[in-house]
C-alpha positions in Angstrom: 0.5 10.5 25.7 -1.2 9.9 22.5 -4.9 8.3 21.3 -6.5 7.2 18.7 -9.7 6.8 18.0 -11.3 4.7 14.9 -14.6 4.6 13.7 -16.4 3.8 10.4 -16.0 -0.1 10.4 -19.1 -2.7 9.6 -20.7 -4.7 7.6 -21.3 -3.9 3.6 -21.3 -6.2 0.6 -18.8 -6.5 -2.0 -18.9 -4.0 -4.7 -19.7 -1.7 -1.9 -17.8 1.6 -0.4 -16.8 2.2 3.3 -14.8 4.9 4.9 -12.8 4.5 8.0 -11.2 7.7 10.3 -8.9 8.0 12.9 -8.3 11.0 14.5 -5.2 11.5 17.2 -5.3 13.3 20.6 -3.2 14.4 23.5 -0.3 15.4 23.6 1.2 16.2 20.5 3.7 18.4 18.5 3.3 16.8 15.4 2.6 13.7 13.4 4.8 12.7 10.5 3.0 9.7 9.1 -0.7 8.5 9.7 -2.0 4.9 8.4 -3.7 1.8 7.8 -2.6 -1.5 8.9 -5.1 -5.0 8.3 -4.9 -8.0 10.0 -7.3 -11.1 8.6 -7.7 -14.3 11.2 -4.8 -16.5 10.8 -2.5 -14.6 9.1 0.1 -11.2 9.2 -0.3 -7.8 9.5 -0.2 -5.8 6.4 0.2 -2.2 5.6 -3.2 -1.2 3.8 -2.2 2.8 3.3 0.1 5.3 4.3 0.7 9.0 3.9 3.1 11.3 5.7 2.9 14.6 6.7 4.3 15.7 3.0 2.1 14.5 1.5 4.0 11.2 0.4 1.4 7.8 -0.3 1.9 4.3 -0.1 -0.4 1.5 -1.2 -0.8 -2.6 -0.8 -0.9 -3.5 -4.0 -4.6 -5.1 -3.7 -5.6 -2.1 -2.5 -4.4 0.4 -5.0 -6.9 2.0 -7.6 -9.6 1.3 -5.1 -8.7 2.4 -1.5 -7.8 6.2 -0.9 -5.9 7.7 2.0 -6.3 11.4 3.1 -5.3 13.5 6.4 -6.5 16.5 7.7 -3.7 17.8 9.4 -5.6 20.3 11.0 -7.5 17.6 12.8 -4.7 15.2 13.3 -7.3 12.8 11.7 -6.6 10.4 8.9 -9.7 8.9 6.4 -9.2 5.8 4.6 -12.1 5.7 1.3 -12.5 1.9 0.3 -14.7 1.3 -2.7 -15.2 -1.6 -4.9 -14.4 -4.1 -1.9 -14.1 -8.0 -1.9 -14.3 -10.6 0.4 -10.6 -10.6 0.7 -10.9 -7.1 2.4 -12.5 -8.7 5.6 -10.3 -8.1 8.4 -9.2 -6.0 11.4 -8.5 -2.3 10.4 -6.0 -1.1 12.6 -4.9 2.8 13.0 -1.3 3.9 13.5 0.6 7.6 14.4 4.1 8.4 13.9 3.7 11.1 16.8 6.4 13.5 18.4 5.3 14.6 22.2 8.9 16.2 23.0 8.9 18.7 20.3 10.1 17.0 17.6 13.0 14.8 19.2 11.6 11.7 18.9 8.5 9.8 17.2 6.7 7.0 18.1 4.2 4.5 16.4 0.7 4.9 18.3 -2.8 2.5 17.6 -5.8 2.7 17.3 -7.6 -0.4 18.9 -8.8 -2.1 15.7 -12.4 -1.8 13.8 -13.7 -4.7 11.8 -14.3 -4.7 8.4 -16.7 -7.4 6.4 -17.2 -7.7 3.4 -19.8 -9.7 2.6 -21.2 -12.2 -1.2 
């Protein structure tokens, strides 16, 4: 079995910086990907961030120059650095593990239970 746990969600005003972690337990043999996934009221989910375990980075393009994923492999947590945010940022953060718990045979996606972000005028 495999959790995550989130923290670093709130309230901050726009123009203002935030940083959310996740960090992954149980279980494991390894993790190949760790990310960032948003939901806002009303509308889809969309990937925010992602980085594998090669170091390999992918961004939402309203995100990129502003947010910045990092892992700590070590850990098994992953940090998601948001500066220069706008209202638009406001939503559900949600957590997610590509995890392997039968050495390396098969991976799963895993979530964190959400945090809410936002971003206030």
């Amino acid at each position: 079995q495999v959790q995550l746990v989130e923290s670093g969600g709130g309230l901050v005003q726009a123009g203002g910086s935030l940083i959310l972690s996740c960090a992954a337990s149980g279980s494991i043999f390894s993790i190949n990907v760790m990310g960032w996934y948003r939901q806002a009221p009303g509308k889809q989910r969309e990937l925010v961030a992602r980085l594998s375990s090669g170091g390999s980075t992918n961004y939402a393009d309203s995100v990129k120059g502003r947010f910045t994923i990092s892992r700590d492999g070590a850990k098994n947590t992953v940090y998601l650095q948001m500066n220069s945010l706008k209202t638009e940022d406001t939503a559900v953060y949600y957590c997610y593990a590509d995890a392997s718990t039968d050495f390396g045979r098969h991976y799963y996606s895993h979530w964190g239970q959400g945090t809410q972000v936002t971003v206030s005028t």
